[in-house]
Backbone atoms as SQL, in Angstrom:
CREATE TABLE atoms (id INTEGER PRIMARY KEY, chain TEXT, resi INTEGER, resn TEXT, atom TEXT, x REAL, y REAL, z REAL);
INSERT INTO atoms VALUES
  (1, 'A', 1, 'UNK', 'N', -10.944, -32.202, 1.843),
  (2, 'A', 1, 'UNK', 'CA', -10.066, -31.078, 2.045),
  (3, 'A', 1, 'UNK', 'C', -10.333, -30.065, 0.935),
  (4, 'A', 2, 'UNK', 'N', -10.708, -28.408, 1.122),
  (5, 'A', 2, 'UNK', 'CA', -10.802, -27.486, 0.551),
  (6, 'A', 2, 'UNK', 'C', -9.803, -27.092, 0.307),
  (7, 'A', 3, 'UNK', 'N', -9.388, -26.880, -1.510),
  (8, 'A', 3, 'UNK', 'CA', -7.981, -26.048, -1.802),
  (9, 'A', 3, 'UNK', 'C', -8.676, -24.472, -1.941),
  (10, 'A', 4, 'UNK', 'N', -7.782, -23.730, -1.795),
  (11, 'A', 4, 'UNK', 'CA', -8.062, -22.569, -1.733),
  (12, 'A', 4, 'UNK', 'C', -7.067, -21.803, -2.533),
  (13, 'A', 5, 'UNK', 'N', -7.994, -21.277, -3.567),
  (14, 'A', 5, 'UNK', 'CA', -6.951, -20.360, -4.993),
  (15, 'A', 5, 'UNK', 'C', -6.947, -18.984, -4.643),
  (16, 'A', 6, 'UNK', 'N', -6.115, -18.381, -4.872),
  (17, 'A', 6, 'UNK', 'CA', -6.254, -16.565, -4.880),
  (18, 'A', 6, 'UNK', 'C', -6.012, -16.321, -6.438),
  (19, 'A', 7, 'UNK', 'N', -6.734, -15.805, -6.288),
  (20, 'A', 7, 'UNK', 'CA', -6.419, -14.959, -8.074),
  (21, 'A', 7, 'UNK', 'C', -5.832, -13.977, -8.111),
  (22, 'A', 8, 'UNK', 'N', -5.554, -13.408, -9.329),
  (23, 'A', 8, 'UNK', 'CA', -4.886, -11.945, -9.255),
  (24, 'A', 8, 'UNK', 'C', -6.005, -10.894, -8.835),
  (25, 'A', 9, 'UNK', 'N', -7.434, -11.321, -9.402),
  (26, 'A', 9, 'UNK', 'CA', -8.675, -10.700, -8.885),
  (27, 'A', 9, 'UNK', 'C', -8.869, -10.369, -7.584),
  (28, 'A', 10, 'UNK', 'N', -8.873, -11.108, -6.621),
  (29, 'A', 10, 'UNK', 'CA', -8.612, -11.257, -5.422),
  (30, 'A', 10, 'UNK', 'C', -7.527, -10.854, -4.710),
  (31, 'A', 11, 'UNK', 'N', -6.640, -11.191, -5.042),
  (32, 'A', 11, 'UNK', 'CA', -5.633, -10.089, -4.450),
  (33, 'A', 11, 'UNK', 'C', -5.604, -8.709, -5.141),
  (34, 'A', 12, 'UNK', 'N', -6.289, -8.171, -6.036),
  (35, 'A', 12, 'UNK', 'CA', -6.571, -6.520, -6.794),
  (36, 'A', 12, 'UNK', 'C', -7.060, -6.095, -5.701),
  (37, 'A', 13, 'UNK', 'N', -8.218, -6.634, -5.494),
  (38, 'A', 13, 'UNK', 'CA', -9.687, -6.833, -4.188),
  (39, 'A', 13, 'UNK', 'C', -8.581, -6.555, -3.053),
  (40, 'A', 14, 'UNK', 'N', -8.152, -7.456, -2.663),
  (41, 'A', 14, 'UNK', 'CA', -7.653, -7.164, -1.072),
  (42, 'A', 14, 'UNK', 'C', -6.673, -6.299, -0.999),
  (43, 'A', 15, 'UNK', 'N', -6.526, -5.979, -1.811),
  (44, 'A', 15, 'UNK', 'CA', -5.118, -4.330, -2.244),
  (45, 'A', 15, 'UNK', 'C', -5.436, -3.348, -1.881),
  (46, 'A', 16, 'UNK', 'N', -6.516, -3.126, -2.850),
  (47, 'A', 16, 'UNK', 'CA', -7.726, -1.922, -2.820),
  (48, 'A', 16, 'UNK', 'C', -8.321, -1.795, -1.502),
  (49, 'A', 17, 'UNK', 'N', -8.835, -2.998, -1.295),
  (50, 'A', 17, 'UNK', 'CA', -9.897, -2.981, 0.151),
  (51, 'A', 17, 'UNK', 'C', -8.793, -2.461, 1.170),
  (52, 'A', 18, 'UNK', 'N', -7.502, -3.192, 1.239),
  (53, 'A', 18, 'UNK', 'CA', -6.545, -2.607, 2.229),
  (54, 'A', 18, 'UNK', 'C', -6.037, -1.565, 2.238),
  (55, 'A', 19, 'UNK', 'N', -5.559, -0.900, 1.219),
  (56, 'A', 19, 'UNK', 'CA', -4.861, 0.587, 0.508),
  (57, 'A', 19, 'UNK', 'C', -6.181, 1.603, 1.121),
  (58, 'A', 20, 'UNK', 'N', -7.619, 1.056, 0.864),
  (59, 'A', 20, 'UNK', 'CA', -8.467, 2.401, 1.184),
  (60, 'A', 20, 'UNK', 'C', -8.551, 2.595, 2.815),
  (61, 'A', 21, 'UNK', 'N', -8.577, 1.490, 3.577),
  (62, 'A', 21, 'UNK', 'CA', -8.622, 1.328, 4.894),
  (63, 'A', 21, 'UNK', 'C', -7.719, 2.161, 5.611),
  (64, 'A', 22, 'UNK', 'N', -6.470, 1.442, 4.986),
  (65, 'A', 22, 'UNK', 'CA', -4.888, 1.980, 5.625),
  (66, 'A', 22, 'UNK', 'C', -4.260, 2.733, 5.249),
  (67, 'A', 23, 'UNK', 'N', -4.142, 3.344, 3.923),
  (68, 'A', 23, 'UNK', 'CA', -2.970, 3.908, 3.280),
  (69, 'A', 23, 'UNK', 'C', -3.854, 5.356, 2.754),
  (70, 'A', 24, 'UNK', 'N', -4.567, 5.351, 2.543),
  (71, 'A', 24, 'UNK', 'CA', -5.236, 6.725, 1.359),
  (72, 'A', 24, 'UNK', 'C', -5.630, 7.485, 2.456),
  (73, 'A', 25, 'UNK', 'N', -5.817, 7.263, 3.396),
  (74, 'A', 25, 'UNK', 'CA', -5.912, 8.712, 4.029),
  (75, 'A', 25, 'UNK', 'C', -4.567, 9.479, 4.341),
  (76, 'A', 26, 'UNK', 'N', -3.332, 9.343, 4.100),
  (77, 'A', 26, 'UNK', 'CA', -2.167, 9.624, 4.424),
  (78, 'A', 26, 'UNK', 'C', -1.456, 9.443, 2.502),
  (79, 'A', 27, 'UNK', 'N', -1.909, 8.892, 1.987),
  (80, 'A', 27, 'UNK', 'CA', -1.325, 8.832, 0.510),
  (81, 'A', 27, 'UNK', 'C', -2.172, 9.102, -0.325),
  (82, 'A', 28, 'UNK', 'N', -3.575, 9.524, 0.059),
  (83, 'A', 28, 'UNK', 'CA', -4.060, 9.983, -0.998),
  (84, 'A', 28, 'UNK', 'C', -4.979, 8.738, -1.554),
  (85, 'A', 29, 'UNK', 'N', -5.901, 8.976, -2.398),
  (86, 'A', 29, 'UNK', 'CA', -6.420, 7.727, -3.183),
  (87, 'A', 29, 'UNK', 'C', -5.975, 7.797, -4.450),
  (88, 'A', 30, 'UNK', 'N', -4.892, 8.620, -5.296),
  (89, 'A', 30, 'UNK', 'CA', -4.243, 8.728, -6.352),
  (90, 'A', 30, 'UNK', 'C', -2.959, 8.284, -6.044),
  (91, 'A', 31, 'UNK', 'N', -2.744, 8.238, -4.284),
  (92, 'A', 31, 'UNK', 'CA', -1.087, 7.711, -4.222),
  (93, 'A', 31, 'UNK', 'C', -0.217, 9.096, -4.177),
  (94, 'A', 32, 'UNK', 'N', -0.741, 10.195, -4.754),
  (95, 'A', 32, 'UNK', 'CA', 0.017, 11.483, -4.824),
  (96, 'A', 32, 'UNK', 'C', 0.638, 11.969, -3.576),
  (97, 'A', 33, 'UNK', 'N', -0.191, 11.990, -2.219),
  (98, 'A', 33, 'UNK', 'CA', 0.231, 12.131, -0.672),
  (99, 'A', 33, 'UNK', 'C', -0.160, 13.837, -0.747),
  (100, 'A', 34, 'UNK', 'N', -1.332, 14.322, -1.763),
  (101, 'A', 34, 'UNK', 'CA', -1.533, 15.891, -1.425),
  (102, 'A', 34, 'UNK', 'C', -2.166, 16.368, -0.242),
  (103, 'A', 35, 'UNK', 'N', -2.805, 16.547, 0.373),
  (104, 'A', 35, 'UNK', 'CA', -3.606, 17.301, 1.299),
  (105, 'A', 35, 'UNK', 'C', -4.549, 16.332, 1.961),
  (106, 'A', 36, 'UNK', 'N', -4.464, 16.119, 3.152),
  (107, 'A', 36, 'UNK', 'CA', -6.099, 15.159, 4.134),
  (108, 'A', 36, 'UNK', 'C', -6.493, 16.463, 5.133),
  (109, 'A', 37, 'UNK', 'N', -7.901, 16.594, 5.244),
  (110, 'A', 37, 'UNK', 'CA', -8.310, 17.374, 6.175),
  (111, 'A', 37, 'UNK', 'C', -7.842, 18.536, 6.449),
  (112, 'A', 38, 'UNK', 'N', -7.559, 19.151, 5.032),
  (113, 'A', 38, 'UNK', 'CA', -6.698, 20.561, 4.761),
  (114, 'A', 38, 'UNK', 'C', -4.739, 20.272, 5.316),
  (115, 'A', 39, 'UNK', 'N', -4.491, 19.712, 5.651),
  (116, 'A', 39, 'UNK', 'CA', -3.186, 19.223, 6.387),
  (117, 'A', 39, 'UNK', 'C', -2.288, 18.693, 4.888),
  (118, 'A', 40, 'UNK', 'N', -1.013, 18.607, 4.888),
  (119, 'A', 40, 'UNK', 'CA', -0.626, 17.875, 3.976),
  (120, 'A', 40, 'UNK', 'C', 0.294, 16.823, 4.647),
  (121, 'A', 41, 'UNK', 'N', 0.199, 15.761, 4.441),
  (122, 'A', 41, 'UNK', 'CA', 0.153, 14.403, 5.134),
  (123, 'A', 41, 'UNK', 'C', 1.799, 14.930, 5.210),
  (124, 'A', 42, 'UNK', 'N', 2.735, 14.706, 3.737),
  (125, 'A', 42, 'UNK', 'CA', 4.098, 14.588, 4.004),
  (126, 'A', 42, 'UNK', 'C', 4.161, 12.501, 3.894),
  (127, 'A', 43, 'UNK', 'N', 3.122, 12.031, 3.245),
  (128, 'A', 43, 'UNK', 'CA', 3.501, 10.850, 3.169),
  (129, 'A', 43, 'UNK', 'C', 4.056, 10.708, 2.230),
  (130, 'A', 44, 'UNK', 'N', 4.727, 9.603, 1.284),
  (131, 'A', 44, 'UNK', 'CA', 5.419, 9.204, 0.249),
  (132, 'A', 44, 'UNK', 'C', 4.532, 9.319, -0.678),
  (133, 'A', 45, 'UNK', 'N', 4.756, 10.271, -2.269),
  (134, 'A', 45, 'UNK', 'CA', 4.526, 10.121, -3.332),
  (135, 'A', 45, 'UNK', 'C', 4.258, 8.774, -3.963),
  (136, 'A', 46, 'UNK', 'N', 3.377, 7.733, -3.707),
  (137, 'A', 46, 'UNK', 'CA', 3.743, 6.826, -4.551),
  (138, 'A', 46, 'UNK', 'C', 3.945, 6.913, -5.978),
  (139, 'A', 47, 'UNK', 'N', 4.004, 7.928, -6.995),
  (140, 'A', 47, 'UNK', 'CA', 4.135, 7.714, -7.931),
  (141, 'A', 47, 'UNK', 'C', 5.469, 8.724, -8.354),
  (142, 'A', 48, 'UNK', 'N', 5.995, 8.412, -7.439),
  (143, 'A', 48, 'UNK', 'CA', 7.474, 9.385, -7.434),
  (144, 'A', 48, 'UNK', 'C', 8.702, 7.945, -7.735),
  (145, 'A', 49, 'UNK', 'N', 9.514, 8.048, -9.137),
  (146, 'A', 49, 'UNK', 'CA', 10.097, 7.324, -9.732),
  (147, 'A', 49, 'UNK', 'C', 11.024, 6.053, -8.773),
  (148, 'A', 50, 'UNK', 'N', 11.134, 7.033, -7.184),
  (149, 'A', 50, 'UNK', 'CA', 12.043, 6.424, -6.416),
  (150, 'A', 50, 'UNK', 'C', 11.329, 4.801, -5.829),
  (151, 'A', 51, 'UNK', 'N', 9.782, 5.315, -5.538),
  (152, 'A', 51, 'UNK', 'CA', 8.754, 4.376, -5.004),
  (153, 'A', 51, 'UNK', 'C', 8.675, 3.355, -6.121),
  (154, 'A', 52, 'UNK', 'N', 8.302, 4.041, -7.261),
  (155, 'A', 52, 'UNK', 'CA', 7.707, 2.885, -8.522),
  (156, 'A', 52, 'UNK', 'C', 9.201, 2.246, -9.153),
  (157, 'A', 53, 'UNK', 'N', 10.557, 2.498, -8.758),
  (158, 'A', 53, 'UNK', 'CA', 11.198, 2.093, -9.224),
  (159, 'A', 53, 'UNK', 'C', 11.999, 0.949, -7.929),
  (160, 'A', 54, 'UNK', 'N', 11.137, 1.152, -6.933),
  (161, 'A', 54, 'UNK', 'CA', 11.722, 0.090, -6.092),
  (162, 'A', 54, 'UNK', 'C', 10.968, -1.486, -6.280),
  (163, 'A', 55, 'UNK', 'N', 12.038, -2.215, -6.021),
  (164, 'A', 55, 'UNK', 'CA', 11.848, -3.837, -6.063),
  (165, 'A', 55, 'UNK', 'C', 10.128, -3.802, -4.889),
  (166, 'A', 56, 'UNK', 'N', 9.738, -4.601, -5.277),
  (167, 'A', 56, 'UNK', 'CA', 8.621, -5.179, -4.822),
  (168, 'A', 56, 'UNK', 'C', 8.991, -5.419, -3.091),
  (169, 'A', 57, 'UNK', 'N', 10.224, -6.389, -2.831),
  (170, 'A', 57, 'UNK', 'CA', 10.899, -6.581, -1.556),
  (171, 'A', 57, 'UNK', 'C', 10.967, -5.621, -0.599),
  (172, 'A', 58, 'UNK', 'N', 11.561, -4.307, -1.169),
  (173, 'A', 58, 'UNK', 'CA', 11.671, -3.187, -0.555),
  (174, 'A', 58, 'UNK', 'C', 10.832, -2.511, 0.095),
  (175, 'A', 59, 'UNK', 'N', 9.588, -2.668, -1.052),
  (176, 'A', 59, 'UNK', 'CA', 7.913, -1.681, -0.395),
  (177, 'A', 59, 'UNK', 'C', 7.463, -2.681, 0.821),
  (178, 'A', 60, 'UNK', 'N', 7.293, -4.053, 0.571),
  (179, 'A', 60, 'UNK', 'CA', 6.803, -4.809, 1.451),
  (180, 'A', 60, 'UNK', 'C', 7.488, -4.662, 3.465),
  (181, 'A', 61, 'UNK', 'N', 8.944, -4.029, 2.758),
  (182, 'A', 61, 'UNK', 'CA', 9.634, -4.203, 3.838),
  (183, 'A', 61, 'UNK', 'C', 9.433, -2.660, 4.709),
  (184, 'A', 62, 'UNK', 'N', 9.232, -1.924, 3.946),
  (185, 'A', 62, 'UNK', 'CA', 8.594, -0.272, 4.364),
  (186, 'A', 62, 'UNK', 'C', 7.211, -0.400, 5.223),
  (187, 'A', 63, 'UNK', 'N', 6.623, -0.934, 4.647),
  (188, 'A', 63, 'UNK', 'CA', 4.828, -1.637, 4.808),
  (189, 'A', 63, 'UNK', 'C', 4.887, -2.331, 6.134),
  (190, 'A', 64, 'UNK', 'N', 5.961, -3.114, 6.533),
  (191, 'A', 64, 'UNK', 'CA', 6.084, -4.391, 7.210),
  (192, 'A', 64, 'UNK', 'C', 6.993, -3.219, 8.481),
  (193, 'A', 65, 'UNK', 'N', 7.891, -2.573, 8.104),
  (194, 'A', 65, 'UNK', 'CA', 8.833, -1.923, 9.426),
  (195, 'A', 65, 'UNK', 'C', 8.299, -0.928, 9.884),
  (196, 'A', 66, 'UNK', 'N', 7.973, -0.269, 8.504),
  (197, 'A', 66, 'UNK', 'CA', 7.695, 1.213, 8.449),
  (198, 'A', 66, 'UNK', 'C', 8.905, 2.176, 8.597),
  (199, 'A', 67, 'UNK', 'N', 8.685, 3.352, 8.529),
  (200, 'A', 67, 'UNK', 'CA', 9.756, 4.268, 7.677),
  (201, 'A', 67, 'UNK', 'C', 9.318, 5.661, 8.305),
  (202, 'A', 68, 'UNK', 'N', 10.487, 6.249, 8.797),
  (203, 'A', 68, 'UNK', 'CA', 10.118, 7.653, 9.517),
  (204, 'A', 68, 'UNK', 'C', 8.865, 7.550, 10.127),
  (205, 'A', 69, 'UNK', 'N', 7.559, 8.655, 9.526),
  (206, 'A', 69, 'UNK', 'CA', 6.865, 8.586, 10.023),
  (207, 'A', 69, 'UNK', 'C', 5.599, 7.672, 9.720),
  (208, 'A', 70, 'UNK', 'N', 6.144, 6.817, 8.810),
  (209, 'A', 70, 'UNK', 'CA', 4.992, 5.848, 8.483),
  (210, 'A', 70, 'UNK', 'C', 4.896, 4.471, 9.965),
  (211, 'A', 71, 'UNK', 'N', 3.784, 4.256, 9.877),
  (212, 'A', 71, 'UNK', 'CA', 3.615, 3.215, 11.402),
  (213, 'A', 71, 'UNK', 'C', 4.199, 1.585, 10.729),
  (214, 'A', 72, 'UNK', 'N', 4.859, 1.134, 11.301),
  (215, 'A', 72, 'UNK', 'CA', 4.671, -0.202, 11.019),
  (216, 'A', 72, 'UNK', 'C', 3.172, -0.744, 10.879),
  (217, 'A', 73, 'UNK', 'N', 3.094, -2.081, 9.750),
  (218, 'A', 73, 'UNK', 'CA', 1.603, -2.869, 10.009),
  (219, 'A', 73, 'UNK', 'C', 2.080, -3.750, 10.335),
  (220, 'A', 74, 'UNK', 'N', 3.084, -4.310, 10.207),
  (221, 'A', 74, 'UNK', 'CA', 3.472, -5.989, 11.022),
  (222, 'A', 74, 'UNK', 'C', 2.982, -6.480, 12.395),
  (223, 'A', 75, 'UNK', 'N', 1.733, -6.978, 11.951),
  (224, 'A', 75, 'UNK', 'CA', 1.014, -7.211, 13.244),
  (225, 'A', 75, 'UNK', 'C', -0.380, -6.612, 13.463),
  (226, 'A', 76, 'UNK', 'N', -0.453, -6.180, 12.364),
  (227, 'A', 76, 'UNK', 'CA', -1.763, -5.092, 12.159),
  (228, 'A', 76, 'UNK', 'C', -2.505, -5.449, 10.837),
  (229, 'A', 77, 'UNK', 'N', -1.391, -6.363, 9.977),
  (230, 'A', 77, 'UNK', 'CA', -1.446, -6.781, 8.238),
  (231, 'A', 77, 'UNK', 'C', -1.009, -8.074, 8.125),
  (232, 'A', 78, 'UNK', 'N', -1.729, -8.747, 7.462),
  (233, 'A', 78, 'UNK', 'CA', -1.089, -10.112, 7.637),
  (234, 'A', 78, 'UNK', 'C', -0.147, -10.077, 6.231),
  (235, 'A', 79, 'UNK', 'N', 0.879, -10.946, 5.866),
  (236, 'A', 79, 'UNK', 'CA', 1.650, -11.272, 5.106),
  (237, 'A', 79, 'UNK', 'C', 0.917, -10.780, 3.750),
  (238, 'A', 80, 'UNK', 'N', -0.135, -11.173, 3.514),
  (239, 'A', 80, 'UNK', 'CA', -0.875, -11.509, 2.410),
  (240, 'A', 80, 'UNK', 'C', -1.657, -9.694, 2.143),
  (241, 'A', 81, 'UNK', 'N', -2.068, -9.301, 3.200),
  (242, 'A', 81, 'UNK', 'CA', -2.427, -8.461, 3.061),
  (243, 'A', 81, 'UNK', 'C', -0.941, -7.254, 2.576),
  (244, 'A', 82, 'UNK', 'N', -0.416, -7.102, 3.167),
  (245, 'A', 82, 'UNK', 'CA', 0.745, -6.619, 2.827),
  (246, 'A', 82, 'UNK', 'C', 1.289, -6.701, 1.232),
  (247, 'A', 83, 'UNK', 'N', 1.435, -7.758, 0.737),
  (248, 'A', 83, 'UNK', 'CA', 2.009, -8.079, -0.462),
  (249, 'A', 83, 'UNK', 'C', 0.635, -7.427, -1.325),
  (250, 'A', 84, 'UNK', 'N', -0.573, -7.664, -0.811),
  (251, 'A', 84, 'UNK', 'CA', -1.773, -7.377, -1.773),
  (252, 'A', 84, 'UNK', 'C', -1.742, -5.748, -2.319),
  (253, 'A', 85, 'UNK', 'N', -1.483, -4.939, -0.724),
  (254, 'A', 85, 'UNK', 'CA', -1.182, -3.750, -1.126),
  (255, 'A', 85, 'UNK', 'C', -0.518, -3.118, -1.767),
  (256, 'A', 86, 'UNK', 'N', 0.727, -4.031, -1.550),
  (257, 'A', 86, 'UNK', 'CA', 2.292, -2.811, -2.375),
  (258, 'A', 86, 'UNK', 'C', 1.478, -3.419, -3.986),
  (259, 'A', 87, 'UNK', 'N', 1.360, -4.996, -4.754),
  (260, 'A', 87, 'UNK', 'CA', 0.472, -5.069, -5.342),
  (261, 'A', 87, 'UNK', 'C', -0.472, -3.733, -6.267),
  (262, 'A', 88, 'UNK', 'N', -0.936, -3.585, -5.355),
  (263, 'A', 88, 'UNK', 'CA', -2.268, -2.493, -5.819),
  (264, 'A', 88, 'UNK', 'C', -1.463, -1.641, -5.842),
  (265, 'A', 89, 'UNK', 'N', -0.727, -0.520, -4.671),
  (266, 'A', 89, 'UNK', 'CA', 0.222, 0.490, -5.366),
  (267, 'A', 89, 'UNK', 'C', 0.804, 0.503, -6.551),
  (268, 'A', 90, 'UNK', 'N', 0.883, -0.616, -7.242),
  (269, 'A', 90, 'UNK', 'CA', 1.673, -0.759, -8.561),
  (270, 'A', 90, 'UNK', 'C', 0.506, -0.189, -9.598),
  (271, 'A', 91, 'UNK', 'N', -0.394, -0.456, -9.147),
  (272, 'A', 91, 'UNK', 'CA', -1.725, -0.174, -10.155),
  (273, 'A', 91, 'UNK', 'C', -2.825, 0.934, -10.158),
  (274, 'A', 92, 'UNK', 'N', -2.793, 1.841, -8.836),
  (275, 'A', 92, 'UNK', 'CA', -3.258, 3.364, -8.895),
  (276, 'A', 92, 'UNK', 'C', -3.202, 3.870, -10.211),
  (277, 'A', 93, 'UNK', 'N', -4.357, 4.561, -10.421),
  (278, 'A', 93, 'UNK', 'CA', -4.566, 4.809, -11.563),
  (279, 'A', 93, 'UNK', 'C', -3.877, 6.867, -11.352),
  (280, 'A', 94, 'UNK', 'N', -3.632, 6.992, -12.500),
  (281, 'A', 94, 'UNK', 'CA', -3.188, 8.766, -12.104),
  (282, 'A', 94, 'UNK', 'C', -4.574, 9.378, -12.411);
């Protein structure tokens, strides 16, 4: 029987890999939410005090329902992937 570890490495990895897929064209790859394809998305600031000051629970549950005009991924993201991302949102660099 194979155990299988995740690291924090690995989940950085699947944050990133997921955040660029799903999230940065609508948030930006700074997280800021300025301008895609001359358009301005109107997605969430992630680095707006309200986002970075929410519980971990909360983002996952935004991520997972979705919110106005954000799409749900539940069903599109697995558990893991989900947690990896809000994760990596914590760690966008400015």
């Amino acid at each position: 029987m194979a155990l299988a570890l995740t690291t924090a490495g690995q989940a950085q990895d699947t944050g990133a890999a997921t955040y660029k897929a799903k999230c940065e064209h609508c948030h930006g790859a700074d997280g800021m939410s300025h301008t895609f394809a001359g358009k301005m998305t109107h997605a969430a600031n992630l680095k707006d005090p309200k986002v970075t000051g929410a519980a971990d629970e909360d983002l996952i549950a935004v991520v997972t329902n979705g919110r106005k005009k954000m799409p749900a991924y539940k069903g599109k993201l697995t558990d893991d992937q989900i947690k990896a991302v809000v994760g990596y949102v914590r760690t966008i660099p400015d």
